[in-house]
C-alpha positions in Angstrom: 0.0 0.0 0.0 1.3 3.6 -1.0 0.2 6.6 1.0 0.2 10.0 -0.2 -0.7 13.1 1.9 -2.3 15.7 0.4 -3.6 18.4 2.8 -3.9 18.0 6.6 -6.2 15.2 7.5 -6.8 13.4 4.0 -5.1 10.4 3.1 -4.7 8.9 -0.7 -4.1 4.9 -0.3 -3.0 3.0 -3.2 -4.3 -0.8 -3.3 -5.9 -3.3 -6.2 -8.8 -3.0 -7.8 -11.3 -5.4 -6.3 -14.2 -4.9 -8.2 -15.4 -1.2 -10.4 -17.3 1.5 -9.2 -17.0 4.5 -6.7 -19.0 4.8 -3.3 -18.5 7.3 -0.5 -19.9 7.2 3.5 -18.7 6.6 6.5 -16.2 3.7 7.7 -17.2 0.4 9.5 -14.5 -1.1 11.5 -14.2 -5.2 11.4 -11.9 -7.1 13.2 -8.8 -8.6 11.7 -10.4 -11.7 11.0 -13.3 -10.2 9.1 -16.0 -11.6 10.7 -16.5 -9.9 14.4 -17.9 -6.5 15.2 -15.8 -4.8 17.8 -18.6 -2.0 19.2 -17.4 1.0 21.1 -19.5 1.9 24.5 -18.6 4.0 27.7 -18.4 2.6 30.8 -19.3 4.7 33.7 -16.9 4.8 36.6 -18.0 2.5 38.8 -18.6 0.1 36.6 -15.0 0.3 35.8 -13.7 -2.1 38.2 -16.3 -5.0 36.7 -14.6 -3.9 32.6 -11.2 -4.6 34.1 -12.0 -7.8 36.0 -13.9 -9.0 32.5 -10.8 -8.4 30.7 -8.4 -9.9 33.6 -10.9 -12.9 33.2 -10.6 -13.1 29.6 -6.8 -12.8 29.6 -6.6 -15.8 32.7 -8.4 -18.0 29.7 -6.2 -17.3 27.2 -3.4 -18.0 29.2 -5.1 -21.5 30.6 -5.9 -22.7 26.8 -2.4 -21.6 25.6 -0.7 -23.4 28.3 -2.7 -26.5 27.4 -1.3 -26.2 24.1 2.4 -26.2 25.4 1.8 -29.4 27.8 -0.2 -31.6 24.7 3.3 -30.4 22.7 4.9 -33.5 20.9 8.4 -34.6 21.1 8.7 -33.8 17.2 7.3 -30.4 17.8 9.7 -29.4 20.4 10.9 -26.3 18.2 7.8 -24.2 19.0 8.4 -24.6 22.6 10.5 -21.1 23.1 8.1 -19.4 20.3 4.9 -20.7 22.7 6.4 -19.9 26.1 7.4 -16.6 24.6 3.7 -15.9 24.1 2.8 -17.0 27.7 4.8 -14.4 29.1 3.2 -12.1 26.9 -0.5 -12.5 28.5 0.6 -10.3 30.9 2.8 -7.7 29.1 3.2 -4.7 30.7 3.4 -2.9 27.3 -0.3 -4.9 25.9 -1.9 -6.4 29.1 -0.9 -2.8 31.6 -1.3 -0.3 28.5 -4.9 -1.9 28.4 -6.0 -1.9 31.8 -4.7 1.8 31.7 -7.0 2.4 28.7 -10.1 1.0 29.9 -9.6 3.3 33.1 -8.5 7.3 31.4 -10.4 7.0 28.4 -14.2 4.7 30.2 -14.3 2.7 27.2 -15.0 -1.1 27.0 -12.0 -3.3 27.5 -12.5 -5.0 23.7 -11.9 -1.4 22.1 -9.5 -0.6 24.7 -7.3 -3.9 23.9 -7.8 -3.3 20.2 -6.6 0.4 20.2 -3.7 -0.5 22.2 -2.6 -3.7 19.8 -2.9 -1.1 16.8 -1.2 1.0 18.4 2.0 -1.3 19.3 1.6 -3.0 15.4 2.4 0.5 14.1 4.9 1.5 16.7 6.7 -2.3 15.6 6.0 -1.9 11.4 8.7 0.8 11.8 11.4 -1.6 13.5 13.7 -2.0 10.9 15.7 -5.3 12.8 13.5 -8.3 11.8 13.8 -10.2 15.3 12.2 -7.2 17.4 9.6 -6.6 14.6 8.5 -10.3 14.9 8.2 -9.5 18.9 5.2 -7.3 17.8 3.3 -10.3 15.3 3.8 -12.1 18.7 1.9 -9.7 20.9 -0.9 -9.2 18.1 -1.4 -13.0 18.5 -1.9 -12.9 21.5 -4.2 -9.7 21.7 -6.2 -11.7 19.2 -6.4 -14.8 21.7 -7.5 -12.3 24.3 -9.7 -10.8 22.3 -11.6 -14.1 21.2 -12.8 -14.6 25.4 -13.6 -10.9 25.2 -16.3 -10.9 22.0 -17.6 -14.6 23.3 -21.2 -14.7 21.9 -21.9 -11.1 21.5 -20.3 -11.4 18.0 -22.0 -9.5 15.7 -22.0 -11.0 11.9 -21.6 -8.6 8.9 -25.3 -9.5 7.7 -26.6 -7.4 11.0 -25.4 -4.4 10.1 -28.0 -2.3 9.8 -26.6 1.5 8.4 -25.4 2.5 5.1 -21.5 1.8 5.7 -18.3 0.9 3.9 -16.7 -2.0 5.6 -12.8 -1.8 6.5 -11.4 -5.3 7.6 -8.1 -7.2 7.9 -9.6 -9.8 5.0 -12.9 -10.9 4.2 -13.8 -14.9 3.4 -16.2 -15.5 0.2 -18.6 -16.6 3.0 -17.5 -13.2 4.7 -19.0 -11.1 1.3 -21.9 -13.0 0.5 -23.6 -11.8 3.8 -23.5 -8.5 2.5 -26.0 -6.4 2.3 -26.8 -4.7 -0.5 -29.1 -2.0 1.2 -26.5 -1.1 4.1 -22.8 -1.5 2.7 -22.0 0.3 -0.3 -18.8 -1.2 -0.7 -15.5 -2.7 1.7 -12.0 -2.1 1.6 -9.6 -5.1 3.1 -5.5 -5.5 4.3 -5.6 -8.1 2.4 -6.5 -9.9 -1.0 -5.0 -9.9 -4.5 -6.3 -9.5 -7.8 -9.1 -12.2 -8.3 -9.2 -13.3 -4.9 -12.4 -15.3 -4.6 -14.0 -12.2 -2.2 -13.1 -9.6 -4.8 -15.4 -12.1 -7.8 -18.1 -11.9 -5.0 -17.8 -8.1 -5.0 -18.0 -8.0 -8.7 -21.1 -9.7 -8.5 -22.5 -7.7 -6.1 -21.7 -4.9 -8.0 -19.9 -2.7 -5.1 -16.9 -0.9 -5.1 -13.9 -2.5 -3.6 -10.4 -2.0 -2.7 -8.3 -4.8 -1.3 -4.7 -5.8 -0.6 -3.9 -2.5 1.1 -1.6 -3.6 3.5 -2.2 -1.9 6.4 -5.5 0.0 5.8 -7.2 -1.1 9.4 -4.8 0.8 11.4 -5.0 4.1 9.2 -9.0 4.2 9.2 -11.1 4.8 12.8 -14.4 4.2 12.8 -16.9 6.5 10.9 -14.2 8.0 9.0 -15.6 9.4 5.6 -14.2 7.5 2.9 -14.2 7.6 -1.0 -13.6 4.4 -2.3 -12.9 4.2 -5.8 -12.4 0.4 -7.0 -11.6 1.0 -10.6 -8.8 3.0 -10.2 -7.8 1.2 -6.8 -8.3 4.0 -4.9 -9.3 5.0 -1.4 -9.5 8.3 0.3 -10.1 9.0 3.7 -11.2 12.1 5.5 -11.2 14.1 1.9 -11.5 17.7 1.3 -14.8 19.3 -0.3 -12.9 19.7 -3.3 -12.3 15.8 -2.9 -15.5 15.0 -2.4 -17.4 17.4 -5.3 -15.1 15.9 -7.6 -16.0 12.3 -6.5 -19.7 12.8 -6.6 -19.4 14.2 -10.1 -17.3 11.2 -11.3 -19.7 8.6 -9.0 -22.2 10.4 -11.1 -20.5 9.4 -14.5 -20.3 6.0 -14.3 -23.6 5.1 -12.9 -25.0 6.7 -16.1 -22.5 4.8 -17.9 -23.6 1.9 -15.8 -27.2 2.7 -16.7 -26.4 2.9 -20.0 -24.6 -0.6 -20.7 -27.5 -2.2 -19.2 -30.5 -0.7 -20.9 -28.6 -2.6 -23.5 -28.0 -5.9 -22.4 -31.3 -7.4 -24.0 -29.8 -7.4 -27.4 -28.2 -10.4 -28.8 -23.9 -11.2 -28.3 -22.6 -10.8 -32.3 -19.7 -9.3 -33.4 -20.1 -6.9 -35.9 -19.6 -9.4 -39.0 -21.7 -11.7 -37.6 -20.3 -14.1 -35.0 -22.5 -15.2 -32.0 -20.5 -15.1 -29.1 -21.9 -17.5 -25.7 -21.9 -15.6 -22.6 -22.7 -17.1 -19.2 -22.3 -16.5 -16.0 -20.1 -18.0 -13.0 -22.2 -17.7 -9.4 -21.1 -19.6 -6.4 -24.8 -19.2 -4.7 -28.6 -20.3 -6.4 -29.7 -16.9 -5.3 -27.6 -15.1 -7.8 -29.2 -16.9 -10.9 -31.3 -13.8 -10.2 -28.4 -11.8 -11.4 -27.7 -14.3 -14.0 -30.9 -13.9 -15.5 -31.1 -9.8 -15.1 -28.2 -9.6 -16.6 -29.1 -11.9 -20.0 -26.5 -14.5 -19.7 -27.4 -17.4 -22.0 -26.5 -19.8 -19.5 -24.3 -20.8 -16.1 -21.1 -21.3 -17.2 -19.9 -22.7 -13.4 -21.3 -23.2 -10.0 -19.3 -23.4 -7.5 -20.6 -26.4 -5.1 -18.2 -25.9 -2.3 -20.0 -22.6 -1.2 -22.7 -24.9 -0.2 -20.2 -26.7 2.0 -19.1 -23.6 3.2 -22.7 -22.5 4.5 -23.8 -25.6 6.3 -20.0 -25.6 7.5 -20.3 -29.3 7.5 -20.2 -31.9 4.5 -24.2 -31.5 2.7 -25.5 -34.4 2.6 -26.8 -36.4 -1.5 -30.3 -34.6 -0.8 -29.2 -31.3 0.7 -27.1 -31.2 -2.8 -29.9 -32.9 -5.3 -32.2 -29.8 -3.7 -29.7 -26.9 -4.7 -28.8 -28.6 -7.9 -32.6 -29.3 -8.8 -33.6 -25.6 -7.9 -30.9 -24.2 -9.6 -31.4 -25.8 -13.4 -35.2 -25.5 -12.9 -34.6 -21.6 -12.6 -32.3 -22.2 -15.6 -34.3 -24.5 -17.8 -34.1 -24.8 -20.8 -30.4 -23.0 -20.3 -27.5 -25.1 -19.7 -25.9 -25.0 -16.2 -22.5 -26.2 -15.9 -21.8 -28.0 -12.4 -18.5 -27.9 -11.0 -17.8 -30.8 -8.3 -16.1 -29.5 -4.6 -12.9 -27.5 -4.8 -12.3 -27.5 -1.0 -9.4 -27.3 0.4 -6.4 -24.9 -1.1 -7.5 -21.1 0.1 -11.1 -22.4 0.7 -9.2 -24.9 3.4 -11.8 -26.2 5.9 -11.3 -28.5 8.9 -14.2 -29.6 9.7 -14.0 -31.2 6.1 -10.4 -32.1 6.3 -8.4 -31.5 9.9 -5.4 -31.6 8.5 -3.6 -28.4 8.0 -0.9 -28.4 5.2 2.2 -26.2 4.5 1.1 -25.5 1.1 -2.6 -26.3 1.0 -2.7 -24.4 -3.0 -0.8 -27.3 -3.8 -1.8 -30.2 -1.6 -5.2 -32.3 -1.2 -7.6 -29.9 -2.8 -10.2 -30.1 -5.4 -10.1 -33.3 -7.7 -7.4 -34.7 -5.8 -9.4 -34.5 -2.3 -12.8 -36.0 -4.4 -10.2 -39.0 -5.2 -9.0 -39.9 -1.9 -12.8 -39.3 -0.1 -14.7 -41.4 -3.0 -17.4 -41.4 -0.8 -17.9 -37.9 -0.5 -17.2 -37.7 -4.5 -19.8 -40.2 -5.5 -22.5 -39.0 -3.3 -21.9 -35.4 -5.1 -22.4 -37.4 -8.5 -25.1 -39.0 -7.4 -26.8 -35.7 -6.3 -25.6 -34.1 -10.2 -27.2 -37.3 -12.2 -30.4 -36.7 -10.1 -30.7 -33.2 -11.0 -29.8 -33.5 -14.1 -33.4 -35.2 -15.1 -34.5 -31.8 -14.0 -32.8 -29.7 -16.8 -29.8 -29.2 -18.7 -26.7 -29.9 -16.5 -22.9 -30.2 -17.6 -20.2 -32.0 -15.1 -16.8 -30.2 -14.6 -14.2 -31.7 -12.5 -11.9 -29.1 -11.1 -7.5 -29.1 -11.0 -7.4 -32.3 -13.4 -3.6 -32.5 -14.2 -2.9 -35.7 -15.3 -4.7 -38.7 -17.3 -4.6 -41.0 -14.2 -7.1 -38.5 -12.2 -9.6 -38.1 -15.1 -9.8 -42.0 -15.5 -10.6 -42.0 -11.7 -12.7 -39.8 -12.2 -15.1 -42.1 -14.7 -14.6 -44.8 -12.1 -16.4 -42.8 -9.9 -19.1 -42.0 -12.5 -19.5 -45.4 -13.0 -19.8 -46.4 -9.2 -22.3 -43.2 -8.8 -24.4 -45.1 -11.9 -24.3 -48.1 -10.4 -25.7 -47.1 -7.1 -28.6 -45.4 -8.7 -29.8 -47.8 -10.6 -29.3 -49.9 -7.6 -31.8 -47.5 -5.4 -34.0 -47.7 -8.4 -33.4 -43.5 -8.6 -34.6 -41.2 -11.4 -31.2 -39.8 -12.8 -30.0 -38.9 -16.6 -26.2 -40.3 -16.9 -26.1 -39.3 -20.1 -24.5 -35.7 -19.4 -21.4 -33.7 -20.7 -18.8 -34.3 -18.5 -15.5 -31.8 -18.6 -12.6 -30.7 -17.1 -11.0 -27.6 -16.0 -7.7 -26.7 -17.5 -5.9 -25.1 -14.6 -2.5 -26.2 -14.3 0.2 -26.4 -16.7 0.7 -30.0 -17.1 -3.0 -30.0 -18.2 -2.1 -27.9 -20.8 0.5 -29.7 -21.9 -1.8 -32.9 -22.0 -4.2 -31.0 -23.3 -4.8 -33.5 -26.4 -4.8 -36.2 -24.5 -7.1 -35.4 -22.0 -9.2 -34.2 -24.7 -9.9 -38.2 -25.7 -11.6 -38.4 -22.2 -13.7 -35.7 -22.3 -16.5 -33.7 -23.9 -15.4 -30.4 -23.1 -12.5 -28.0 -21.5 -12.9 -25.4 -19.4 -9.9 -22.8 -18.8 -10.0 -21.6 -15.2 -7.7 -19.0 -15.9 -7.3 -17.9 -12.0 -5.5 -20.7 -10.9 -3.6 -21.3 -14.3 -2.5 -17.9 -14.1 -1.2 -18.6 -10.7 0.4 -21.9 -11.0 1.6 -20.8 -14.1 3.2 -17.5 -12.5 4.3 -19.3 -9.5 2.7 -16.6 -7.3 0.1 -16.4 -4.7 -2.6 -14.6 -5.9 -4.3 -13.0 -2.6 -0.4 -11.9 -1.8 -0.4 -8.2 -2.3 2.9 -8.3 -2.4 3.4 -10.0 -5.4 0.0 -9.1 -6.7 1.3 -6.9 -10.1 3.0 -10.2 -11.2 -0.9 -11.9 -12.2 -1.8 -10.9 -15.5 -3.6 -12.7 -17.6 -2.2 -10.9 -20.7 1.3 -12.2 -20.1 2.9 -13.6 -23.0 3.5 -17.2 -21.5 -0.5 -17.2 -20.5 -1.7 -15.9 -24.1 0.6 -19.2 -25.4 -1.1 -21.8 -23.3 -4.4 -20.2 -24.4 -3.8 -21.0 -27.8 -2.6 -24.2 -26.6 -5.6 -25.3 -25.0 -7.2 -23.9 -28.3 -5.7 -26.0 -30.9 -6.3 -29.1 -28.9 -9.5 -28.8 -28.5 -10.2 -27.5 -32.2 -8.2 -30.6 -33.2 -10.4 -32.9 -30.9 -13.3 -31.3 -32.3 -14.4 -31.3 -28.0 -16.1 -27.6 -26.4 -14.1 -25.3 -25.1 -15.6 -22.3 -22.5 -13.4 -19.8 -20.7 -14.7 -19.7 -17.3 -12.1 -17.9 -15.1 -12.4 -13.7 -14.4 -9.9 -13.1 -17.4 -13.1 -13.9 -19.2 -14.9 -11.0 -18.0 -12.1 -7.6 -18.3 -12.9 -6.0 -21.3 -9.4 -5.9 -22.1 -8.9 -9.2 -21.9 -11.6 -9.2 -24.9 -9.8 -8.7 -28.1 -7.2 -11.7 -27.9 -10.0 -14.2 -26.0 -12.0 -13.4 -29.6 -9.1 -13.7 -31.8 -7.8 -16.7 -30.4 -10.4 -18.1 -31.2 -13.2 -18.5 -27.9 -16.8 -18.1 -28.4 -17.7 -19.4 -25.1 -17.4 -16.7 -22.2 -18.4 -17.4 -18.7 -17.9 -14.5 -16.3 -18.8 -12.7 -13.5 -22.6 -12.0 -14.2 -22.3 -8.1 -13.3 -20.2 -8.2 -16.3 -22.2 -9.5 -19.0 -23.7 -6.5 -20.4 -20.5 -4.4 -20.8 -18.6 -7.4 -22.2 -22.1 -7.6 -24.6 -21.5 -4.0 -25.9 -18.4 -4.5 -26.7 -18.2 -7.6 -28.4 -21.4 -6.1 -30.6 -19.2 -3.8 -31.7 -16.1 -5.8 -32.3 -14.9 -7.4 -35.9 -13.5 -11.2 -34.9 -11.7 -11.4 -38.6 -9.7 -8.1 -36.9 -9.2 -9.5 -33.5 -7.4 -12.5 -35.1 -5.3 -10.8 -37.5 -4.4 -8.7 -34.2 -3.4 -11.8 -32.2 -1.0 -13.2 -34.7 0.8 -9.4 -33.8 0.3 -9.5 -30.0 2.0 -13.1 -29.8 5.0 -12.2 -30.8 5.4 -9.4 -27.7 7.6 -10.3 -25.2 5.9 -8.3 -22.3 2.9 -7.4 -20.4 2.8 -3.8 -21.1 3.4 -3.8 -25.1 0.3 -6.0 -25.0 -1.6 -3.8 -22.9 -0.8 -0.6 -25.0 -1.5 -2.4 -28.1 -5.1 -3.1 -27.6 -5.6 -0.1 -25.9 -4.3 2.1 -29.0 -6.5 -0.7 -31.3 -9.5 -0.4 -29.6 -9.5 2.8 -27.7 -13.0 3.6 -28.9 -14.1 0.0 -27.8 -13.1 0.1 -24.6 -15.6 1.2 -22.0 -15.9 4.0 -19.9 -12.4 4.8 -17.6 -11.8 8.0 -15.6 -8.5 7.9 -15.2 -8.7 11.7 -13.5 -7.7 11.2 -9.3 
């Protein structure tokens, strides 16, 4: 995160673009992990005593479950010992657990903000520590103020779907779960510490249609509560405490593009053809049956993937075949006669869950997840195939299995298929088994099999958010290394084509399903590559419509053939945008 001062009092900050738009109001303060509401109250003085025995209490069991954790310490884990007694002597800190007490006395407040001012306070005073070993000292006591702070909150948690005021939330991170409690009527948009370019919470933003900025850094401990902000999430802006210069200018610009908004959508009845005549499929990507509402307002011809683990992530348990066969069955009736596209769980990997899997992993992008969790719980995976084939004699449904990256999973994945069959027929079910069935091409050594894998299959999807991050080797929610994922890089655009050929040559369906699919940008190579199936975010539908209506595909792939041979990001980027400058839709790049 960059900060720039302007005049006294306002603040530019400098993040990533989580989804477009521009809001302003005042701040809403969430706690670092996203999800409780730390409220601000007096306490009168002689209550004060009872607020500093609560917080005594709540420190005292901290300190009890933490030394539980030391004694059940194994022999082979003997290296966290100093790192864990460290943090027991840090329970009663003078500089955390004194500076606290003496907070909750001078200023009357409740001990939860008093703890939380006083842990922001000692993270800033340690971010400017240039000596790694003492600025690791202050992580330590922000762990432990977050212990604290856990017995503090108990059950008086207040969930992000409670808020009840027109607010723009400002949190550490937010979970996918997190974001789909929002609240359209009350939060006109969020800012987080965290998050990179594509993060699953930023797509849920996109489909919300509200403003975010994520993968600021630091942006909790620079914002108080009812602040005024200006968030600008296409230009990855946000603003606090701005001027009335600022803020006229703002208003007039958050003017702008909801016209422009306005204006894009009045079209988004009319049909997907390129100006010499090439239908173009657009569909949309929705994690939750509820947004087929969105799907449908927005015209897209079909759902291009559903993301089933977002059930799991609700029930917070494991759904159960007939909890599944429900939401399936709902969803394609809603649908019918338009295709929906079913992708089977991707758990694990940064949707990690441990109720469904305890084990925690080192690298979890790269460990048990997806396909390769299905495979090794077939139990799990056939009863969510059994739950598809059922809903499938309901409507139109396709079956996509996620993270494929060899031939050996896909024919596992047919065994299962065929076990799932079996089964049914056995329970005398009604099911169709005679649906597509397709994989996602995500990882390189897909790619690289791409032709063979296409003699399994009836049709590929390219998640380009993962491919783009295996591919890159970097971390997409990692701000830090967030300019590195682009999808126009020169070695992405060659897989692409890659992926195209085989499946041209395998005469198999190819679809596009990941958010490189829906950036405008992005547009002009997807189309000259050779894609006609685009599944997206559905808030982006109708300005990926107007442009396509407007675009010549014989152009686009006489322009590919040029952009192929560039060797970097930024000659790619400047090309299109000097090619189709006038195609391009609305971008106020005035601050």
């Amino acid at each position: 995160m960059k900060i720039n001062r302007t005049v006294k009092d306002q603040i530019i900050l400098r993040g990533i673009s989580g989804s477009p738009g521009i809001c302003i109001g005042k701040a809403y303060l969430v706690d670092r992990e996203g999800v409780n509401l730390i409220k601000r109250y007096p306490v009168s003085p002689d209550m004060l005593p009872n607020e500093i025995d609560r917080f005594k209490n709540a420190v005292d069991k901290a300190k009890k479950d933490h030394a539980k954790a030391i004694d059940a310490l194994g022999d082979d884990l003997s290296e966290n010992l100093n790192i864990l007694e460290t943090h027991m002597v840090l329970f009663k800190d003078k500089m955390l657990y004194g500076k606290t007490i003496e907070t909750i006395t001078n200023d009357q407040i409740n001990a939860e903000w008093a703890l939380r001012r006083v842990s922001r306070r000692i993270s800033r005073m340690f971010d400017q520590i240039n000596d790694p070993y003492l600025r690791a000292r202050g992580n330590d006591i922000i762990q432990v103020s977050d212990k604290i702070m856990n017995y503090l909150v108990g059950e008086a948690d207040l969930r992000i779907s409670e808020i009840n005021k027109r607010v723009i939330i400002v949190a550490h991170d937010l979970s996918p779960a997190d974001t789909s409690q929002i609240q359209l009527e009350h939060i006109k948009g969020f800012v987080t510490d965290r998050g990179g370019k594509d993060s699953h919470t930023s797509i849920v933003a996109k489909s919300l249609k509200i403003p975010s900025v994520i993968g600021l850094g630091n942006v909790t401990a620079n914002i108080n509560n009812d602040a005024i902000l200006i968030v600008d999430g296409s230009a990855g802006i946000v603003i606090i405490n701005p001027d009335e210069d600022t803020l006229f200018r703002y208003e007039d610009k958050m003017a702008r593009f909801e016209a422009y908004r306005a204006d894009i959508e009045r079209e988004s009845h009319l049909p997907a053809i390129t100006a010499d005549g090439i239908p173009i499929n657009l569909l949309a990507n929705i994690e939750l049956v509820e947004e087929v509402v969105s799907a449908k307002d927005n015209k897209a011809a079909g759902i291009g993937l559903f993301r089933t683990e977002f059930l799991c992530l609700d029930l917070n348990r494991l759904p159960t075949e007939d909890q599944m066969l429900q939401k399936y069955k709902e969803l394609v009736e809603l649908m019918q006669p338009a295709p929906v596209t079913i992708r089977t769980l991707d758990i694990n990997g940064d949707k990690f869950n441990p109720y469904i899997d305890p084990v925690e992993e080192a690298n979890p992008a790269l460990g048990l997840r997806a396909v390769r969790f299905c495979l090794e719980n077939e139990a799990v995976f056939i009863a969510q195939i059994k739950a598809i084939l059922r809903a499938a004699a309901f409507g139109n449904i396709k079956l996509l299995i996620p993270m494929i990256s060899c031939v050996e999973e896909i024919i596992g994945v047919k065994s299962c298929i065929d076990k799932a069959v079996i089964e049914l027929e056995s329970e005398d079910r009604i099911f169709n088994k005679d649906i597509p069935l397709g994989i996602m091409i995500e990882v390189p050594s897909a790619v690289m099999m791409a032709r063979e894998l296409a003699g399994y299959v009836d049709f590929f999807s390219i998640g380009t958010n993962d491919l783009i991050q295996y591919s890159m080797a970097i971390d997409r929610r990692n701000s830090r290394v967030a300019h590195l994922y682009q999808a126009l890089n020169p070695a992405v655009l060659k897989m692409i084509r890659l992926i195209v050929d085989a499946a041209t040559e395998k005469d198999i369906e190819l679809v596009m399903c990941g958010e490189m699919a829906g950036d405008p940008i992005n547009i002009p190579v997807l189309l000259g590559l050779g894609l006609t199936n685009l599944s997206m975010n559905a808030g982006a539908i109708p300005v990926i419509k107007k442009m396509i209506r407007s675009m010549n595909v014989s152009k686009a792939r006489k322009d590919v053939q040029t952009i192929l041979g560039f060797q970097t990001v930024r000659e790619i980027v400047d090309y299109i945008q000097k090619e189709y400058r006038d195609l391009l839709p609305y971008k106020d790049n005035e601050e």
